[in-house]
Phi, psi and omega in degrees: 000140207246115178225138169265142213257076186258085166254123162300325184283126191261001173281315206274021159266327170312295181304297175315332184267335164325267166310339143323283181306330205278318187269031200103003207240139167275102168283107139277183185221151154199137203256025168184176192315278200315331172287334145297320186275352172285329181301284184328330178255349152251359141206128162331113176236172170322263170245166185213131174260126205240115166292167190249002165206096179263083210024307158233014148267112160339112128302002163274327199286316216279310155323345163267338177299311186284310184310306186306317213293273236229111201251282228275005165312153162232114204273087146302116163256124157216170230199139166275339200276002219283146143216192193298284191286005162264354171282357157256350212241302157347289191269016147232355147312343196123353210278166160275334153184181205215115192242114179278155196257145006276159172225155170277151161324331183277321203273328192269350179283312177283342230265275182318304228289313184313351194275338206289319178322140198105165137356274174250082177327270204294347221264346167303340209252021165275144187261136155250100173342112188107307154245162194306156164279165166310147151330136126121026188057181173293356165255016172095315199273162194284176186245163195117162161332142188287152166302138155109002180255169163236166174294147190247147189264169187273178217287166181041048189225104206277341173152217197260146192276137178295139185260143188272152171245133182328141200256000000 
């Protein structure tokens, strides 16, 4: 998987394509808007991790830019800045998900891995504002308990209740 790198900070474009490559993945880097969307058009890539602030440029403007640039790209944002509403302000732009830093090598791994099933991995289950989202949210997963767990009851809830029978 071909994944591009968008940070102002070149150590964390470093760690990242570091780790990118440890896992199999063809990493670039770019250290501004413009230099990702010149990269996107000269060569396609997969997914792209997008900072959410890249010194006096938006990682959101540059996401809707990429999107436009590249529709079937998947736009990861991630950000040392996270909160509730720039993780919507994200995820209705277009992003496929939203990772707050630090994130581990492992996180960005389930990340990438959730796009892989299929064909085009991320490019089936990537969401576009205006169409339904895929089943299972942006990561795919179904809703419910993870498999092999049970649901835990809720407070002052000793677990399920016995059904009672008519007297």
């Amino acid at each position: 998987m071909r994944v591009l790198v968008v940070d102002d900070e070149p150590n964390i474009r470093r760690t990242l394509r570091v780790a990118l490559e440890a896992m199999g993945h063809e990493a670039a880097e770019a250290a501004s808007g413009a230099e990702a969307l010149r990269q996107v058009e000269r060569r396609p890539c997969d997914v792209a991790l997008v900072d959410l602030r890249l010194g006096a440029e938006s990682g959101l403007d540059l996401l809707e830019a990429l999107i436009e640039q590249a529709p079937r790209l998947a736009v990861v944002v991630i950000t040392a800045h996270a909160s509730v509403d720039t993780a919507v302000a994200a995820m209705r732009r277009g992003a496929f998900d939203y990772l707050p830093k630090p994130f581990t090598p492992a996180l960005v791994r389930a990340v990438l891995d959730a796009g892989r099933p299929g064909p085009a991995g991320f490019r089936d289950r990537v969401h576009r504002p205006g169409r339904p989202r895929p089943r299972g949210g942006a990561r795919g997963r179904p809703g419910g308990p993870r498999p092999g767990r049970q649901a835990r009851p809720g407070p002052g809830q000793q677990g399920r209740a016995e059904p009672t029978r008519p007297s």
